[in-house]
C-alpha positions in Angstrom: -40.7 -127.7 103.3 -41.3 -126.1 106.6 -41.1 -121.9 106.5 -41.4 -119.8 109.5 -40.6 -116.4 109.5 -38.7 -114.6 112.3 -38.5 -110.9 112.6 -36.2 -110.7 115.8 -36.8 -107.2 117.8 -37.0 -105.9 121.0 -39.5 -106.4 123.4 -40.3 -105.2 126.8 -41.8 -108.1 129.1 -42.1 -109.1 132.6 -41.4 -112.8 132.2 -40.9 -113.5 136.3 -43.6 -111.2 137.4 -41.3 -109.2 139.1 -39.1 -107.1 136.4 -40.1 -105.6 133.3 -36.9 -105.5 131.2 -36.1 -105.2 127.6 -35.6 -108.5 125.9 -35.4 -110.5 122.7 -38.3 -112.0 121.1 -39.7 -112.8 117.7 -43.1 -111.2 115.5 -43.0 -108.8 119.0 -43.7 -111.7 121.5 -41.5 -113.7 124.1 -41.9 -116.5 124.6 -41.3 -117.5 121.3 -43.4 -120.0 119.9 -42.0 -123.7 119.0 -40.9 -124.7 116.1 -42.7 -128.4 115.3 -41.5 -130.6 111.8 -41.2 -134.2 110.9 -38.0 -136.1 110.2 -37.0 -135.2 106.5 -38.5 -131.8 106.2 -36.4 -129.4 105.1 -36.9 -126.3 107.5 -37.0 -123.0 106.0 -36.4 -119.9 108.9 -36.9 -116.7 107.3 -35.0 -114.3 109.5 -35.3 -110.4 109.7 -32.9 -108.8 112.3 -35.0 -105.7 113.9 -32.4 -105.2 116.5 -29.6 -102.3 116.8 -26.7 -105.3 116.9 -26.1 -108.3 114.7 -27.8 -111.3 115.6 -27.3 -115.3 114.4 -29.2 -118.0 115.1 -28.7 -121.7 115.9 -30.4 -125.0 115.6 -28.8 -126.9 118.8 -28.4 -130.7 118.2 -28.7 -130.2 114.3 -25.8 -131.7 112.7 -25.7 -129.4 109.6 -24.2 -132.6 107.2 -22.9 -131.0 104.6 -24.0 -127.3 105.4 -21.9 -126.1 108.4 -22.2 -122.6 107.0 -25.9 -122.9 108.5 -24.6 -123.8 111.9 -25.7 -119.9 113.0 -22.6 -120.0 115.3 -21.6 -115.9 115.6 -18.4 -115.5 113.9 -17.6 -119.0 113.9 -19.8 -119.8 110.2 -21.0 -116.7 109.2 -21.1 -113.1 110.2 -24.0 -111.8 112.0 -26.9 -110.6 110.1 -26.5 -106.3 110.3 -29.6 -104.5 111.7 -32.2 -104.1 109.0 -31.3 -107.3 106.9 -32.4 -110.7 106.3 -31.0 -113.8 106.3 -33.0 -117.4 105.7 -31.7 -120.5 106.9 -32.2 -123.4 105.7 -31.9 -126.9 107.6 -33.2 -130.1 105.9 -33.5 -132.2 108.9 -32.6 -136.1 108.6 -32.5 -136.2 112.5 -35.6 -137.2 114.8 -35.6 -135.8 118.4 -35.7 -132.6 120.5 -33.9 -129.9 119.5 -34.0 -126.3 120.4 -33.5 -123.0 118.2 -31.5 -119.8 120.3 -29.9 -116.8 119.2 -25.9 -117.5 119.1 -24.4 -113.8 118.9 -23.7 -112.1 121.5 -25.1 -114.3 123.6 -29.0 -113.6 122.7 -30.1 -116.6 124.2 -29.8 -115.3 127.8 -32.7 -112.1 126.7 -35.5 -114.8 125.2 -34.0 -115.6 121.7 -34.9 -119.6 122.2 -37.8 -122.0 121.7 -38.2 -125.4 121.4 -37.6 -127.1 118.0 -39.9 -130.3 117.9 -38.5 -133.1 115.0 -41.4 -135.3 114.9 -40.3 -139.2 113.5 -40.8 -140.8 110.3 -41.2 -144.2 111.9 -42.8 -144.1 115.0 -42.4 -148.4 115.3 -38.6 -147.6 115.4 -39.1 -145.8 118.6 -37.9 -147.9 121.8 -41.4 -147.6 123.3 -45.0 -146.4 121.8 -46.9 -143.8 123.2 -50.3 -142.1 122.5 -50.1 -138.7 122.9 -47.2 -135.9 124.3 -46.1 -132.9 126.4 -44.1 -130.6 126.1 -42.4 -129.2 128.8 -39.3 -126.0 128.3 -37.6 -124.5 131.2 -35.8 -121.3 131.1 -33.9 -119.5 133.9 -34.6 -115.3 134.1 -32.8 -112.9 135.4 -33.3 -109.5 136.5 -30.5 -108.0 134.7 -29.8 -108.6 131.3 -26.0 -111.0 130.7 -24.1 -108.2 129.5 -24.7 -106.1 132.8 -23.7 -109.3 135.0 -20.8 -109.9 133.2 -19.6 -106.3 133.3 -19.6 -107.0 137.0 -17.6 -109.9 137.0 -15.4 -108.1 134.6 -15.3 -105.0 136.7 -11.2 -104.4 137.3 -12.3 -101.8 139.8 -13.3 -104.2 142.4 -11.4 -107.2 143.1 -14.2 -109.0 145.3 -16.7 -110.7 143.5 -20.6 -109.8 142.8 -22.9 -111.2 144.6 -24.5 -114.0 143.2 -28.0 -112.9 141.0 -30.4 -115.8 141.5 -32.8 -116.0 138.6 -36.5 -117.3 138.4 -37.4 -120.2 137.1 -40.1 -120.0 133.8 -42.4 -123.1 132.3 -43.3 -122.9 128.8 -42.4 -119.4 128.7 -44.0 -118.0 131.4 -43.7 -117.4 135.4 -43.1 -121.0 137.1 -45.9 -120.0 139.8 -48.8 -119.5 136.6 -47.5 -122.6 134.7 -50.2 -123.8 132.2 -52.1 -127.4 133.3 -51.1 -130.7 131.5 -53.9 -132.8 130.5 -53.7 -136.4 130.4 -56.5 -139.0 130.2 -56.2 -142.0 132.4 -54.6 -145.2 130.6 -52.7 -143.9 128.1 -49.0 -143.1 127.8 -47.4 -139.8 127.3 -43.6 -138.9 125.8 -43.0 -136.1 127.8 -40.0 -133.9 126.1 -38.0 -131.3 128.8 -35.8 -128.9 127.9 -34.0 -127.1 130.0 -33.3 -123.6 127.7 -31.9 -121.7 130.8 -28.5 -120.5 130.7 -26.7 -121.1 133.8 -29.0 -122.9 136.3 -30.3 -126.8 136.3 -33.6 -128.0 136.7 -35.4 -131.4 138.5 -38.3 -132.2 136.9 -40.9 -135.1 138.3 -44.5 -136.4 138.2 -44.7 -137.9 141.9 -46.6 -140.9 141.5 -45.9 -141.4 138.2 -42.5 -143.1 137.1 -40.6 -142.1 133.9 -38.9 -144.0 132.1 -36.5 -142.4 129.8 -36.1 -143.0 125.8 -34.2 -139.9 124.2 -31.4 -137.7 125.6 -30.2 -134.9 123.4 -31.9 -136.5 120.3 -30.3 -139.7 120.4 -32.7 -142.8 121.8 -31.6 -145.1 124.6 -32.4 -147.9 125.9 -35.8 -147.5 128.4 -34.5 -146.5 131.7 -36.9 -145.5 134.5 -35.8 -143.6 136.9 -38.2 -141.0 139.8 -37.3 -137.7 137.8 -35.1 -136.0 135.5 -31.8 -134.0 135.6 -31.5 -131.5 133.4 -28.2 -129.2 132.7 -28.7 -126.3 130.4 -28.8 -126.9 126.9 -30.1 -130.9 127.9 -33.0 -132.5 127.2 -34.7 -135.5 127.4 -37.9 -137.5 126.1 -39.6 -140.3 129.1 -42.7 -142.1 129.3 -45.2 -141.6 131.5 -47.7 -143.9 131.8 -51.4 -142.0 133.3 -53.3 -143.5 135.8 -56.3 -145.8 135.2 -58.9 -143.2 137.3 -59.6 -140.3 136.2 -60.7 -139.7 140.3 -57.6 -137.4 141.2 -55.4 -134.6 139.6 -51.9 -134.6 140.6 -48.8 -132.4 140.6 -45.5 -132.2 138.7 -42.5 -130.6 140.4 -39.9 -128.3 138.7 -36.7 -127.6 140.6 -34.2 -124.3 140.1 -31.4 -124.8 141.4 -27.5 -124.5 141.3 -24.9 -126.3 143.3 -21.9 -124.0 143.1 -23.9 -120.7 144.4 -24.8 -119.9 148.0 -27.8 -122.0 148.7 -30.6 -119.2 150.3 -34.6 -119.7 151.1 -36.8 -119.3 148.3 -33.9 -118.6 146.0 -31.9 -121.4 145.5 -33.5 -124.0 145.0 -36.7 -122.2 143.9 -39.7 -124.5 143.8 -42.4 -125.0 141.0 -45.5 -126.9 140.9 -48.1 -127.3 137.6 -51.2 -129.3 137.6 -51.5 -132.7 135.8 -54.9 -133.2 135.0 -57.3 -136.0 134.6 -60.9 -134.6 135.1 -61.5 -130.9 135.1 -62.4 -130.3 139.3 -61.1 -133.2 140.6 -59.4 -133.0 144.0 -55.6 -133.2 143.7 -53.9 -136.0 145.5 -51.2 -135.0 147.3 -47.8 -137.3 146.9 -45.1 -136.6 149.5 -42.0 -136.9 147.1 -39.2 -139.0 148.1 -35.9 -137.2 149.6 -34.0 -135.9 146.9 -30.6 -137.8 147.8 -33.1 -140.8 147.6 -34.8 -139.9 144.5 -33.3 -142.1 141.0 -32.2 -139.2 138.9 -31.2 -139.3 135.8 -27.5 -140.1 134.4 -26.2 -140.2 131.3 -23.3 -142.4 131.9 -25.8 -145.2 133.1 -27.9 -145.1 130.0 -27.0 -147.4 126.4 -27.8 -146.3 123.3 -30.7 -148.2 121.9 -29.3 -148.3 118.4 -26.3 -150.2 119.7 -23.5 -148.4 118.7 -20.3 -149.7 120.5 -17.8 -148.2 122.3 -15.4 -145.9 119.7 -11.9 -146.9 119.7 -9.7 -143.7 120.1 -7.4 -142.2 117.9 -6.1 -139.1 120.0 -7.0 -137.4 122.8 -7.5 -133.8 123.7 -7.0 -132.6 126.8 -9.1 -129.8 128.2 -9.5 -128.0 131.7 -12.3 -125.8 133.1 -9.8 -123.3 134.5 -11.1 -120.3 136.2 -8.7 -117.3 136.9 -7.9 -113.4 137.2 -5.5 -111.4 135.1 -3.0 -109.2 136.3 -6.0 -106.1 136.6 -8.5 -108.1 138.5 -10.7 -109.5 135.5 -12.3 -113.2 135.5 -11.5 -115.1 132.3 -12.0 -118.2 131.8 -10.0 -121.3 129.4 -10.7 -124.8 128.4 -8.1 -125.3 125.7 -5.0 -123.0 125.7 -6.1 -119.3 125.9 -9.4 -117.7 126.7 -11.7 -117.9 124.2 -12.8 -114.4 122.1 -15.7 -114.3 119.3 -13.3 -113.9 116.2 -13.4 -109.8 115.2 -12.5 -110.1 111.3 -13.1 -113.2 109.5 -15.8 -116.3 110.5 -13.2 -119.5 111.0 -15.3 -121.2 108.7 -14.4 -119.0 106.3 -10.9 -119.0 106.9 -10.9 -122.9 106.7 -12.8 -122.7 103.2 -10.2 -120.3 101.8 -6.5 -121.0 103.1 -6.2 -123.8 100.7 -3.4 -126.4 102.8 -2.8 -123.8 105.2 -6.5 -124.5 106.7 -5.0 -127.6 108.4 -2.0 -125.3 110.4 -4.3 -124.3 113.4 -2.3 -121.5 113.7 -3.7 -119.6 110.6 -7.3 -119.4 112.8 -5.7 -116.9 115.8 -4.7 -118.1 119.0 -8.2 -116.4 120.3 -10.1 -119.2 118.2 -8.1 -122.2 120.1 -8.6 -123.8 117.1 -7.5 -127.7 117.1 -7.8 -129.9 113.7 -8.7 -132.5 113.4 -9.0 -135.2 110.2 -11.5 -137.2 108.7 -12.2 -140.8 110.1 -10.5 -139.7 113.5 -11.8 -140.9 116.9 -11.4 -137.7 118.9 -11.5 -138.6 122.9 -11.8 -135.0 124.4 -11.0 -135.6 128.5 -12.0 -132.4 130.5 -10.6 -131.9 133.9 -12.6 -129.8 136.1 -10.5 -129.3 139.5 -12.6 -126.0 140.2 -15.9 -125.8 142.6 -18.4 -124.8 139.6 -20.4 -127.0 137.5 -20.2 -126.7 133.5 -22.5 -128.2 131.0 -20.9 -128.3 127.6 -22.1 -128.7 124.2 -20.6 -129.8 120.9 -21.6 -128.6 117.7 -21.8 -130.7 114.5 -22.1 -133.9 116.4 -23.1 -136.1 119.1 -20.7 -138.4 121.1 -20.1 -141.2 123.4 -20.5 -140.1 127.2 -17.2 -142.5 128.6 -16.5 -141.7 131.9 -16.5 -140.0 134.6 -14.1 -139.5 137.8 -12.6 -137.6 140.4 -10.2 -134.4 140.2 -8.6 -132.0 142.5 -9.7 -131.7 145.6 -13.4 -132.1 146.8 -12.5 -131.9 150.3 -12.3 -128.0 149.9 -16.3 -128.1 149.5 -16.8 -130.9 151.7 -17.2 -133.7 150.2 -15.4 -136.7 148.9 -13.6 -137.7 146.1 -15.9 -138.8 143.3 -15.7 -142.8 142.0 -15.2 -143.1 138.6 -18.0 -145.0 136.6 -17.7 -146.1 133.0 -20.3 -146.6 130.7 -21.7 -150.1 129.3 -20.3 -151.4 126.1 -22.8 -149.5 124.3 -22.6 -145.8 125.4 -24.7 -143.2 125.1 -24.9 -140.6 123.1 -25.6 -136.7 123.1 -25.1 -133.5 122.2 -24.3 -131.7 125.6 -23.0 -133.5 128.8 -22.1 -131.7 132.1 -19.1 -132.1 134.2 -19.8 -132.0 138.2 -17.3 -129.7 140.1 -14.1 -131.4 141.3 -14.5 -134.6 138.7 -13.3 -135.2 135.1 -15.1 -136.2 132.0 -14.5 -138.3 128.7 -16.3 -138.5 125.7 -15.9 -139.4 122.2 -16.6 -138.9 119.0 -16.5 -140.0 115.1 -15.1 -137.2 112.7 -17.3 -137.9 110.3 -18.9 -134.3 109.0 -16.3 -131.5 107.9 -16.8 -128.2 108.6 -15.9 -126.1 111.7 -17.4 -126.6 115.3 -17.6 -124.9 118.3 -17.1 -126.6 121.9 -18.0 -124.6 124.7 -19.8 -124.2 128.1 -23.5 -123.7 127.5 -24.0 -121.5 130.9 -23.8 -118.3 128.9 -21.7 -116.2 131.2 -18.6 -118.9 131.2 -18.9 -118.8 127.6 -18.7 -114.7 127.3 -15.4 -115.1 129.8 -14.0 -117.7 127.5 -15.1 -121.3 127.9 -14.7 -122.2 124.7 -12.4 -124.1 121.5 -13.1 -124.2 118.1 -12.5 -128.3 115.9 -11.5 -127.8 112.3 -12.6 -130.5 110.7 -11.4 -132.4 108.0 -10.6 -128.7 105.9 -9.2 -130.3 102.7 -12.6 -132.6 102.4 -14.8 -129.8 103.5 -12.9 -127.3 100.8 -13.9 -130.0 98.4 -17.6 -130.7 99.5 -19.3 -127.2 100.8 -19.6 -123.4 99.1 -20.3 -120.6 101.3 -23.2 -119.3 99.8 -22.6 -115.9 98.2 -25.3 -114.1 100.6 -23.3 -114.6 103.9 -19.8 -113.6 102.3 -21.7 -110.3 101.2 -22.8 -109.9 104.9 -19.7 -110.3 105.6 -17.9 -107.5 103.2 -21.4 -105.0 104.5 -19.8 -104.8 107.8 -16.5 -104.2 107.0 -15.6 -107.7 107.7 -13.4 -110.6 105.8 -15.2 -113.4 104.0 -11.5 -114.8 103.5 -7.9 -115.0 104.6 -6.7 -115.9 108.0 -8.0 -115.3 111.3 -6.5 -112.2 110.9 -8.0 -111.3 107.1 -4.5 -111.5 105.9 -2.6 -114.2 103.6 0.0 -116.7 105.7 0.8 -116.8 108.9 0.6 -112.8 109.1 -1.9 -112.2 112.3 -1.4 -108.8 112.4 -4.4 -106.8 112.9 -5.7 -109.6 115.7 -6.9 -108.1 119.4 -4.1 -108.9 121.7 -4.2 -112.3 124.2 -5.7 -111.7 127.4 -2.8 -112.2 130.3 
């Protein structure tokens, strides 16, 4: 048993070097430090909420087998934890990998409530290539303004046009890009170098010139080793590559980091923003300089390219469910956002988990949940192919929760012409696909994945760039309710933090018995 303990609070930090704002951080610092265990621990967070608002926190890429009411998802399987209490979470970890840990109520993450979660494995021969030693690498996007004041803007019916666009700076390992800490490497060995990207809406490129990488883990899954001139990282991503050092110890060298967003105005210095840390052999040696390669000729990473190393074949599907990143206004000028069949809200009176574990046969009528969950249900054993069709000029990376699938295909939709450029081909994966736990889907293309349902419980599926899930990007899965009434108990702490804050801890989406939703915040039109 792991135990950390968390007392989440305000703190007030300049993280760019620019702005000194009030943010989220943990024992009163940001960053927070990383979380390191081994495959088979159980981890033990001991959580404290200092704040003035609820807070809930989630391990992203854990499955949760059998505990879904640890999932930390806000309203989704559990209610926050009120200011003043405590909550302590408790994973036990069978998965290897990287991971992350970030606040998941009102979207915390986006004001420093996220650090790397490190899950060390049992076997290192099992691995698809040895290494000696490794780095760690997390990359955050920062804004000025804190998410709640951007969205307000977006949501602003008084103003039809829409705000300009903020562009954020880029921090490594927690702090300013432009001070980033040096990496030390000794010449001759080989390094697994993990990358996050924790930001919330912006990607980063991350590469070594002069050094290839070849790439063993994406999303806590391995692959086959695929080596490629940098890495491509979505928000919420992550990957593990090798790096092999140099024999000499005669030069230093650089490592690039790349901010940048393709569906926002490109503008100097802003988008892209360019980062630089030292890779160091010998303390004082002169740096040799690598011109990079073009980035149009650079080999970037790609999910759909890569097989899974434990050979898992392709999954044959049993249904389909057809999603959309749809953008639009309602009738007084506000953005929303959908990816099922209405605009995702937070639930306001009873965690869907908690509706599921208490509706006895009901729990498999999606209805019961609210139509502001877009709650679909699925079964147990069930190949679920989710195809997303993105028609719109912005970029989404989406995560699932509870699982890991198969990343398909991809292809074109809509048309691309409108930003230039031309229809997408559509590429299919090898026989063994690859898995993770948070894909992206490009602007004008379309996506497929799949996956097993294999662990009951209830799961979120959503756009990780935080402000497309505060407008709405988002569905819920109810899985497998009657085995997941049989199997799991909500533990009697969380329905009592439930009841402290005048919320439900059963009944429909609504809190009531039936089909009776009255009491639920009316649909967004």
């Amino acid at each position: 048993r792991v135990v950390v303990d968390w007392n989440i609070g305000y703190v007030t930090a300049s993280r760019d070097g620019y702005v000194t704002r009030k943010s989220i951080g943990v024992n009163g610092k940001l960053p927070v430090p990383p979380v390191h265990i081994t495959q088979g621990d159980t981890l033990v967070l001991n959580v404290v909420n200092s704040l003035d608002q609820p807070t809930s926190v989630h391990a992203h890429g854990i499955f949760q087998r059998g505990t879904s009411y640890m999932d930390g998802a806000g309203m989704v399987t559990q209610c926050g934890i009120p200011p003043g209490a405590n909550f302590t979470y408790e994973y036990a970890i069978n998965q290897s990998g990287t991971y992350w840990i970030h606040g998941h109520y009102n979207h915390q993450n986006s004001e420093g409530l996220r650090t790397p979660l490190i899950v060390y494995d049992k076997d290192m021969d099992k691995l698809p290539m040895k290494y000696d030693e490794e780095a760690l690498i997390y990359l955050e996007d920062w804004y000025a303004a804190p998410l709640e004041e951007r969205t307000k803007e977006i949501w602003n019916p008084t103003d039809p046009t829409s705000p300009p666009p903020p562009y954020p700076s880029g921090l490594i390992n927690g702090i300013n890009g432009n001070v980033t800490q040096v990496v030390n490497m000794e010449p001759g060995k080989k390094y697994r170098f993990r990358v996050l990207n924790m930001g919330t809406e912006e990607w980063f490129k991350f590469s070594i010139p002069g050094h290839k990488m070849t790439v063993i883990e994406a999303d806590g899954e391995y692959s086959d080793p695929m080596t490629v001139d940098g890495l491509d990282i979505g928000p919420g991503q992550r990957y593990s590559a090798i790096v092999q050092a140099m024999d000499s110890a005669e030069y230093n060298y650089i490592f690039n980091a790349m901010l940048y967003s393709d569906f926002i105005p490109a503008a100097p210095g802003l988008n892209p923003r360019y980062y630089t840390g030292l890779i160091q052999y010998k303390a004082g040696a002169p740096i040799k300089l690598i011109e990079p390669k073009a980035d149009s000729k650079m080999e970037w990473t790609q999910d759909i390219k890569m097989q899974a190393y434990d050979r898992m074949p392709l999954l044959n599907v049993s249904r389909t469910v057809n999603t959309v990143a749809g953008l639009s206004l309602l009738s007084e000028n506000q953005a929303q956002m959908i990816l099922h069949q209405h605009p995702y809200m937070m639930p306001s009176k009873v965690p869907t988990l908690f509706s599921a574990m208490s509706m006895g046969e009901l729990a498999a009528d999606g209805a019961i949940y609210g139509p502001q969950t877009d709650a679909v249900v699925i079964n147990k054993g069930e190949v679920i192919e989710i195809l997303l069709t993105n028609e719109g000029p912005l970029y989404h990376t989406m995560h699932l929760h509870g699982h890991s699938f198969q990343v398909t295909e991809y292809g074109p939709a809509g048309n691309s012409s409108l930003i230039g450029k031309p229809p997408a081909p559509v590429v299919r994966s090898g026989p063994y696909p690859m898995r993770r736990d948070t894909f992206v889907v490009p602007a004008f293309q379309y996506a497929r994945i799949r996956f097993l349902a294999d662990n009951p419980g209830v799961w979120l599926f959503h756009c990780h760039m935080d402000i497309h899930f505060a407008l709405g990007m988002a569905m819920t899965f109810i899985e497998a309710p009657k085995e997941l009434q049989k199997t799991q108990h909500i533990p009697q702490t969380l329905k009592q933090m439930c009841l402290a804050q005048g919320l439900g801890a059963s009944g429909n989406g609504a809190g009531n018995q039936g089909l009776d939703l009255t009491g639920l915040p009316a649909l967004s039109e």
